[in-house]
N, C-alpha and C positions, 0 to 999 in steps of 0.2 A: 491595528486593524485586524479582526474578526477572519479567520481563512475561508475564503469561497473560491466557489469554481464557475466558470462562462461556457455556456454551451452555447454554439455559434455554427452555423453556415456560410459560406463562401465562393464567391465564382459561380454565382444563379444558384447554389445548391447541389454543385458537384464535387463540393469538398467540404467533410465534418469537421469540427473543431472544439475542442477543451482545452482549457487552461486553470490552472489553478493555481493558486497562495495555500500553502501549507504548512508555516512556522510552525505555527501553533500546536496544528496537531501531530507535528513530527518531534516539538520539545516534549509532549505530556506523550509519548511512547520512550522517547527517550529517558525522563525524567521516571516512570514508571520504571522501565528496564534496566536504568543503572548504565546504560551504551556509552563504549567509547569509540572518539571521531569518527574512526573507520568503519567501527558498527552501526553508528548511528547514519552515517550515509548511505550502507545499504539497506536497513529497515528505512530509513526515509525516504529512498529510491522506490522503495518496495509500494511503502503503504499511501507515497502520494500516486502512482500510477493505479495503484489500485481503488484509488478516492474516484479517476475519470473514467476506468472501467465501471465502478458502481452505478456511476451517472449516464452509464448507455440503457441500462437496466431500467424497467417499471415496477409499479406498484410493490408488494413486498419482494420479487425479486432480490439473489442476492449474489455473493458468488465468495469462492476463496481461491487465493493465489498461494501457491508452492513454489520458491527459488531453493533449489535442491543442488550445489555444489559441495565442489570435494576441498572449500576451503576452508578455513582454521571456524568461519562464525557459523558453521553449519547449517543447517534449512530455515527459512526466515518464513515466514508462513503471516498472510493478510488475510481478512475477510472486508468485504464492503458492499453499501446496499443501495438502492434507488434515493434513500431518504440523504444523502452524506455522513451515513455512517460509517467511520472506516477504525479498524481495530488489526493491532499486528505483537509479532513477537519472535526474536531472534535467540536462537539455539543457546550460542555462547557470546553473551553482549560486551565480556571485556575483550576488544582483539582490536588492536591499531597498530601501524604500522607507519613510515617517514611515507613524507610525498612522493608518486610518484613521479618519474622522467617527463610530463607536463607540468609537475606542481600542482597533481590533485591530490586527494584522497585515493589510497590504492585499493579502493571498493575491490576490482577484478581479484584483485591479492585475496582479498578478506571472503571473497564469495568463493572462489574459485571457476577455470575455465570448461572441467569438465562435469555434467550433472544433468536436470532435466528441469524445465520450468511448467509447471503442469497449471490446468488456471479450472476449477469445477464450477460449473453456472445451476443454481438451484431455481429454475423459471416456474415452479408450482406445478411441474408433471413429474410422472410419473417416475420416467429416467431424468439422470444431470446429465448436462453435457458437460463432457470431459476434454479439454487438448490438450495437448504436450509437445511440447520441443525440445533440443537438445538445447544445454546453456552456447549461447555463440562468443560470447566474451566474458563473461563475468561481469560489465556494466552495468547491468541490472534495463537500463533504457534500450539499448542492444538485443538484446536480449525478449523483452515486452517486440519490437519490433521484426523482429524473425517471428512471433509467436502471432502476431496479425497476419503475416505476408503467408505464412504455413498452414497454422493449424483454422483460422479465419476466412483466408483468401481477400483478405482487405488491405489492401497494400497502403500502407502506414509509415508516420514519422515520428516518434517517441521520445520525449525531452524529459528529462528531472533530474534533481541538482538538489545537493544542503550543502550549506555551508555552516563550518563549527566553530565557534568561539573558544580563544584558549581554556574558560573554564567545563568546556564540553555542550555546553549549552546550545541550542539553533540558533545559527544568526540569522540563517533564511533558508527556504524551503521552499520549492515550487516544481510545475510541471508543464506540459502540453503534449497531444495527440492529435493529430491533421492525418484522416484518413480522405482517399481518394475514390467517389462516391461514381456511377457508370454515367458516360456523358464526360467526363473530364478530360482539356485537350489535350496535347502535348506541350503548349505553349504554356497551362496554367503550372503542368507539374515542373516545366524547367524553370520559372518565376518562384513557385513553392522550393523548390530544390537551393537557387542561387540564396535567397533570405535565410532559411535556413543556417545553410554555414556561414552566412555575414553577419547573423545578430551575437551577441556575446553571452555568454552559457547565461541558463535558465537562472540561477541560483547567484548570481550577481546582478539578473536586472531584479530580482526580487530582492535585494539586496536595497539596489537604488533606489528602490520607492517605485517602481512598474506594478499598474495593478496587471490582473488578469486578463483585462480589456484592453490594455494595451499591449502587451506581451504579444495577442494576437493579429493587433496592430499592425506591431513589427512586421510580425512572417505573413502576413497576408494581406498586407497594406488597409488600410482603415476605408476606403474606396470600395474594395471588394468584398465587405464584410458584412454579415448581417448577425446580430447580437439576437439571442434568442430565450436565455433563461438564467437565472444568478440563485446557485444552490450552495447554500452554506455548508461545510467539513468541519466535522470536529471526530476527536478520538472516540468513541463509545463502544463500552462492552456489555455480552447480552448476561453475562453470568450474574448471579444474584446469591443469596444465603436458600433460596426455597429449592433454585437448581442443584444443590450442593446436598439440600436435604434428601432429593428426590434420588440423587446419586447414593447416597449412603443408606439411604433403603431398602434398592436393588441389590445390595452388598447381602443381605439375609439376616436375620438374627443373631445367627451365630457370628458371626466377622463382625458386627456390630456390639454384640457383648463381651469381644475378644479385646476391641479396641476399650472399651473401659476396662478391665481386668487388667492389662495390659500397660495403656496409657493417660487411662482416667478421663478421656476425653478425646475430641480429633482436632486435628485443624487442615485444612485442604488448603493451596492457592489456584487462583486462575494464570493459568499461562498465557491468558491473552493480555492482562492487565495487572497483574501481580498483588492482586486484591486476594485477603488471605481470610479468611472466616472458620472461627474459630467456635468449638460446641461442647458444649460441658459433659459432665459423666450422666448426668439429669436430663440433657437434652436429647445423650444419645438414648438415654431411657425410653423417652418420648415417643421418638422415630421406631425404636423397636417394639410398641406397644401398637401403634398405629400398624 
């Protein structure tokens, strides 16, 4: 099955709701980046949250997420957009580590607990909005969750979950965000609150065969649900061979004839997707001609 995400409302419309399936696009980051278990759990923590954030967003809207801890895989950096486009990339992707004292993935180990998670929304004016919080756990969902309640003022509940295969591979990958819209009683959030901690992590009922529409099922009973849009996720990066040219133009003449004297040619990769484009002594000719 294809990764997508459910946008949904609940309790008359006083409570938002996403969920996502995100194998897919959390194995073709992983598989690009080389990630192991540990890594790959928090670039897939990372970049499935960052798939539901894209989905609050319109039209080209877009926005990029920063997990900035002082652990071993250093800053884990996403971008995602209105369309389901999400694209991500972790500092240092070999880093794992034994389960921890639950029998997870010790993400917090690997991210670390002190840093900042900073999130920039690019909404087509003039300034971005910028927030920032301090890392709360290293959980990476924890963490998305202080960053609602603070820098938002949306008081939020933030799920995501991979699980890895002994050959490193994704066995499952998923998410949810259930934010609490004005009008919401006391009675829905202690309902919202008890489901919650009674369904069984995100990344084992995606596991089981739960789509997204049930997942929200779960936590928000099928009764009080209203299903509202099904937006396909996949990995996609914006880099190209023409951005790459356009980048090694602005380099000048000089540092462009330096690189052929030098190396007879270039070859640049994207850090977003480890896509590597490579240009001859001729082509850099080209570009220094133009």
């Amino acid at each position: 099955m294809s990764d997508y995400l459910i946008k949904a409302t609940a309790f008359n419309g006083t409570v938002r709701a996403y969920a996502v399936q995100s194998t897919e696009t959390v194995e073709e980051a992983r598989r690009r980046h080389d990630t192991w278990a540990t890594a790959s759990a928090a670039i897939g923590r990372t970049i499935t949250i960052t798939s539901m954030m894209g989905a609050m967003l319109k039209g080209d809207d877009k926005l990029t997420v920063k997990l900035e801890g002082d652990g071993p895989v250093g800053p884990v950096i996403a971008d995602g957009n209105a369309k389901g486009e999400v694209r991500g990339y972790i500092t240092n992707p070999h880093v794992d580590f034994d389960l921890n004292e639950k029998g997870k993935l010790d993400v917090a180990r690997a991210v670390g607990t002190q840093g900042n998670l900073s999130i920039v929304k690019d909404l087509g004016m003039r300034e971005h909005f910028t927030g920032q919080v301090p890392i709360v756990s290293g959980e990476v969902s924890e963490d998305f969750t202080y960053y609602f309640v603070n820098s938002e003022q949306i008081p939020s509940a933030v799920g995501a979950g991979v699980l890895v295969n002994p050959d490193h591979t994704i066995l499952a990958s998923g998410g949810f965000i259930l934010q609490v819209m004005p009008g919401a009683d006391d009675g829905t959030i202690d309902l919202m609150e008890q489901r919650i901690h009674k369904i069984p992590s995100i990344s084992s009922l995606v596991r089981d065969g739960n789509t997204p529409e049930e997942i929200l099922e779960k936590l928000l009973g099928k009764e009080n649900l209203k299903l509202h849009e099904k937006l396909p996720i996949h990995f996609k990066c914006q880099c190209s061979k023409e951005r790459v040219e356009n980048a090694l133009k602005s380099l000048g003449d000089e540092e462009i004839e330096q690189m052929i004297k030098e190396d007879g040619g270039a070859e640049a990769t994207c850090h977003f997707c480890n896509e590597q484009y490579h240009f001859s002594a001729e082509e850099l000719e080209g570009l220094k001609t133009e």
